[in-house]
GUMI-623724 format. One record per residue: residue number from 1; chain; x, y, z of N, C-alpha, C in turn. Coordinates in steps of 0.2 Angstrom, whole numbers, plus 5000, padded with zeros to 4 digits. Each point is the difference from the previous one (the first is absolute). Example, Ala and Ser with C-alpha at 12.3 -4.5 7.8 and 13.67 -1.06 7.14 Angstrom:
# residues 2
+-------+------+------+------+------+------+------+------+------+------+------+
: titor : rogu :  n.X :  n.Y :  n.Z : ca.X : ca.Y : ca.Z :  c.X :  c.Y :  c.Z :
+-------+------+------+------+------+------+------+------+------+------+------+
:     1 :    A : 5066 : 4972 : 5039 : 4996 : 5006 : 5000 : 5004 : 5006 : 5000 :
:     2 :    A : 4998 : 5005 : 4996 : 5004 : 5006 : 5001 : 4996 : 5005 : 5003 :
+-------+------+------+------+------+------+------+------+------+------+------+
END
This chain:
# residues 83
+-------+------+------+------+------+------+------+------+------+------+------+
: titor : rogu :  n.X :  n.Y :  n.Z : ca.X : ca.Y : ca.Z :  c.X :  c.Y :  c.Z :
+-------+------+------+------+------+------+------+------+------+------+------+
:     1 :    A : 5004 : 4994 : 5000 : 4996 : 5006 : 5000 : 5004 : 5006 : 5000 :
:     2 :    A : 4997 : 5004 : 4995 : 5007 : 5007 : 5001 : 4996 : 5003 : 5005 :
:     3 :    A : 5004 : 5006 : 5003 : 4999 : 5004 : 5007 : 5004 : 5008 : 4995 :
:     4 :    A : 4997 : 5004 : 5003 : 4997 : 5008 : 4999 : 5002 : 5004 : 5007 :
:     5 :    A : 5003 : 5002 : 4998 : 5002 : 5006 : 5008 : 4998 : 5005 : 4997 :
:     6 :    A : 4995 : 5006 : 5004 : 4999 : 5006 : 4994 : 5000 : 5005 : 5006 :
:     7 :    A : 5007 : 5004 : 4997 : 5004 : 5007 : 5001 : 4995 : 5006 : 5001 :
:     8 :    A : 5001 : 5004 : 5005 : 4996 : 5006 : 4999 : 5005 : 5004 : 5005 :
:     9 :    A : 5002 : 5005 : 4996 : 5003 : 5007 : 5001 : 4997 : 5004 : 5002 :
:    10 :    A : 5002 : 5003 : 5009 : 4994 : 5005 : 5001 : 5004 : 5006 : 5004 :
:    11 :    A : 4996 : 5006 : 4998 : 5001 : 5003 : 5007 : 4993 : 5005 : 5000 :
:    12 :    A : 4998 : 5000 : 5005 : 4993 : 5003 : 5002 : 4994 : 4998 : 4999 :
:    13 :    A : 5000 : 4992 : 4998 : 4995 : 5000 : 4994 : 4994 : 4996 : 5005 :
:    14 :    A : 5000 : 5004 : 5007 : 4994 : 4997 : 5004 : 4991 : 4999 : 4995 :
:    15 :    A : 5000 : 5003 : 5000 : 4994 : 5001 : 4996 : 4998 : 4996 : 4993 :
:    16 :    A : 5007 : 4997 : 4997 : 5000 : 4995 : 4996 : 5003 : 4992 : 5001 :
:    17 :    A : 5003 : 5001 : 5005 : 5002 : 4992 : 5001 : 4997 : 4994 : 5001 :
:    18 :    A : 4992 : 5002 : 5002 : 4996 : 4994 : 5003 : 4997 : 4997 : 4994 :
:    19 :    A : 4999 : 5005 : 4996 : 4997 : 4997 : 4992 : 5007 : 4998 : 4994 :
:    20 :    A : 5005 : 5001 : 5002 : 5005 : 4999 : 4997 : 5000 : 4991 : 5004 :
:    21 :    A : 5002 : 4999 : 5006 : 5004 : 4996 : 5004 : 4992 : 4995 : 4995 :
:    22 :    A : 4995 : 5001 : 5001 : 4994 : 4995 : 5002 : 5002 : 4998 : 4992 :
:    23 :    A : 5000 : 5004 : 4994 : 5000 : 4998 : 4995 : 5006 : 4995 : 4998 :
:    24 :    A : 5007 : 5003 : 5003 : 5003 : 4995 : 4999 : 4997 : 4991 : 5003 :
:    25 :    A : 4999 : 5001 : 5006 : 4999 : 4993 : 5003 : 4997 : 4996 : 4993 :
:    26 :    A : 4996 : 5003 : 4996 : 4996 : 4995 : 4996 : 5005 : 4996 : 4995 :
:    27 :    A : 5007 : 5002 : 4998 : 5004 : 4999 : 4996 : 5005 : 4995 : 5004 :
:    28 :    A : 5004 : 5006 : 5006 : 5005 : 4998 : 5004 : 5001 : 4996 : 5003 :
:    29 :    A : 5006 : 4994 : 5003 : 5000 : 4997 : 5005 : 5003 : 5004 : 5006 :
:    30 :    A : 5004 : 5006 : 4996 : 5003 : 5003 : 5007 : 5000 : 5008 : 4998 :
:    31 :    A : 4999 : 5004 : 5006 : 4999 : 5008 : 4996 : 5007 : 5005 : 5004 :
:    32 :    A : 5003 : 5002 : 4999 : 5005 : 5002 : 5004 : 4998 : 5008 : 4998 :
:    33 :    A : 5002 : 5003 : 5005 : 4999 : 5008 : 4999 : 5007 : 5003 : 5002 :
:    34 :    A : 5003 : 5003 : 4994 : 5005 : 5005 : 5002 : 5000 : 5007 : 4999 :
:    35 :    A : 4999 : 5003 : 5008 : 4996 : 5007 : 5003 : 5007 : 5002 : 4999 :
:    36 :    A : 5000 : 5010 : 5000 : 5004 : 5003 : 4998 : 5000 : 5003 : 5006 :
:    37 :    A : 4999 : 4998 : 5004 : 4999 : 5004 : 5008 : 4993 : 5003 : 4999 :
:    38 :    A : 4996 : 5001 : 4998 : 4993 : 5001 : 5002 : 4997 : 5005 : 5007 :
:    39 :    A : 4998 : 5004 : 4998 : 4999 : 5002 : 5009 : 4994 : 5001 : 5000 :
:    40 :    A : 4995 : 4994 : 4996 : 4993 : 5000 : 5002 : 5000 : 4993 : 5002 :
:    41 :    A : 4995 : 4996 : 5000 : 4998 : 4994 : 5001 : 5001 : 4995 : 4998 :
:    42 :    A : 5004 : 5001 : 4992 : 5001 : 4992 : 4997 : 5001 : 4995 : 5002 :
:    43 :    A : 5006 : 5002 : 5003 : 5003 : 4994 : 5002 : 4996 : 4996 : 5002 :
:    44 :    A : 4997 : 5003 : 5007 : 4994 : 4998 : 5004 : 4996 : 4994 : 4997 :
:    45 :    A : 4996 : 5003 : 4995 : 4995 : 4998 : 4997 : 5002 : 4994 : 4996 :
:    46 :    A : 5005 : 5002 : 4996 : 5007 : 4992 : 4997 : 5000 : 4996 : 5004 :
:    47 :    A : 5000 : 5002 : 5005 : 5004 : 4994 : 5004 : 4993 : 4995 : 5003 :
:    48 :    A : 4995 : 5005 : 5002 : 4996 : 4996 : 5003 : 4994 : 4996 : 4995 :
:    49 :    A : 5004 : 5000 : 4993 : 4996 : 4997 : 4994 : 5003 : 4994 : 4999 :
:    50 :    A : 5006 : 5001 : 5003 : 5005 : 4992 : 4998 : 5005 : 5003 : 4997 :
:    51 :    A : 5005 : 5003 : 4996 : 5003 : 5003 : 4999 : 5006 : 5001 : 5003 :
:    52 :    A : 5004 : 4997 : 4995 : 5008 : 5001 : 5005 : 5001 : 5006 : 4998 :
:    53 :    A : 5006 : 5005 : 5006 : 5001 : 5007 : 4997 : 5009 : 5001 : 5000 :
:    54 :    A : 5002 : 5002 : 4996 : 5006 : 5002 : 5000 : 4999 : 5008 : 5000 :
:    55 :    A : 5006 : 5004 : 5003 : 4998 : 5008 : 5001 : 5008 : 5001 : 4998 :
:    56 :    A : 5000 : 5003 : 4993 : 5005 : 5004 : 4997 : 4998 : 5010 : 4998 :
:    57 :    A : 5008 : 5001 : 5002 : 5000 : 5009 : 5003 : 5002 : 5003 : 4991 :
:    58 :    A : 4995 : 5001 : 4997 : 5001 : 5004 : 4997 : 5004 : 4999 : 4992 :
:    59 :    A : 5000 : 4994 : 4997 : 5005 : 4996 : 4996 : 4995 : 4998 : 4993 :
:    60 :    A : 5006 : 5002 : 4997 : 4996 : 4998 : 4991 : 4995 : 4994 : 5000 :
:    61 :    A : 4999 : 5000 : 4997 : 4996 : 4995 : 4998 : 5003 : 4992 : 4998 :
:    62 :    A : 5005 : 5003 : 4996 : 5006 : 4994 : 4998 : 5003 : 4994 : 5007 :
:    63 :    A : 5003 : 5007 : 5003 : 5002 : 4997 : 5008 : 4996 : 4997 : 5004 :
:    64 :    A : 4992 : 5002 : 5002 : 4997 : 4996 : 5001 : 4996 : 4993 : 4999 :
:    65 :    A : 5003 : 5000 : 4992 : 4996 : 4993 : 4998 : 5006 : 4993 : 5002 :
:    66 :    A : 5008 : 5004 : 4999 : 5005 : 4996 : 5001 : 4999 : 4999 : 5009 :
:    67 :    A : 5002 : 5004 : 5005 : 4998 : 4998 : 5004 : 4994 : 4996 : 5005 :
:    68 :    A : 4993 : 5001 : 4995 : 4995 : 4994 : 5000 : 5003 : 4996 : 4999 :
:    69 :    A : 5003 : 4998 : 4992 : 5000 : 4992 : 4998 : 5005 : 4996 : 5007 :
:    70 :    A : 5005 : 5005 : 5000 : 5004 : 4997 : 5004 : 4999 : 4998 : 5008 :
:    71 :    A : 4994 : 5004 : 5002 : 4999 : 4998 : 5008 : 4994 : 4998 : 5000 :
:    72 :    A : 4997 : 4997 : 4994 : 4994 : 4995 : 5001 : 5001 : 4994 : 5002 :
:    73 :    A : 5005 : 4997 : 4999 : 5002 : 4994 : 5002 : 4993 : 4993 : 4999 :
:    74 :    A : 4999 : 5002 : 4995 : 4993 : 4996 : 4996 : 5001 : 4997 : 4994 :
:    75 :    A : 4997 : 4995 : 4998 : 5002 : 4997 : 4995 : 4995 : 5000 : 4995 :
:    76 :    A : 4996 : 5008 : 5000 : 4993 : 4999 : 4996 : 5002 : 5000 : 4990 :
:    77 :    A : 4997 : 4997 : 4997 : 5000 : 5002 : 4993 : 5002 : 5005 : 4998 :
:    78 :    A : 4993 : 5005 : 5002 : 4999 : 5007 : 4995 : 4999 : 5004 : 5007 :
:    79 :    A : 5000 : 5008 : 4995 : 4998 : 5002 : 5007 : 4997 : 5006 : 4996 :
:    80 :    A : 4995 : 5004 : 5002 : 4995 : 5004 : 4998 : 5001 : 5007 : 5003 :
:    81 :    A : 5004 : 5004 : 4997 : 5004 : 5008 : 5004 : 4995 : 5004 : 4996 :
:    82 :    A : 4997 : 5006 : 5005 : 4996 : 5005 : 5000 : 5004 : 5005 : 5003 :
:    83 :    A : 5000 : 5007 : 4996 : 5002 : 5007 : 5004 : 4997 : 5003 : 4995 :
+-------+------+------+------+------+------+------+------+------+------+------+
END
């Protein structure tokens, strides 16, 4: 069976992450959220949906995907990246 981890870049995005996270579950076996430091609720509500969270300070886009791949420590297929 292939397995789908699906990426979402965030920062501030309280007011969208519950319909992002919920949409993903329908696809994903694992949803990981990488928050930009957030200083509203994301995380919060990320995490309390099931949502592992890495929290990266301000870095490209590029840097972020490379230090996902690398500290996933998962052996899924594919992985489904949103920003």
């Amino acid at each position: 069976m292939k397995t789908i981890t699906g990426v979402v870049i965030t920062y501030n995005e309280e007011s969208n992450i519950r319909d992002c996270i919920l949409s993903l579950k329908k696809i994903c076996n694992e949803i990981v959220v990488v928050d930009s430091e957030s200083s509203d609720r994301t995380r919060v509500i990320a995490e309390a949906l099931g949502a592992r969270i890495i929290i990266q300070i301000e870095l490209s886009q590029i840097v972020i995907l490379y230090i996902l791949f690398w500290s996933a420590r998962r052996s899924f297929s594919w992985y489904f990246i949103l920003w």
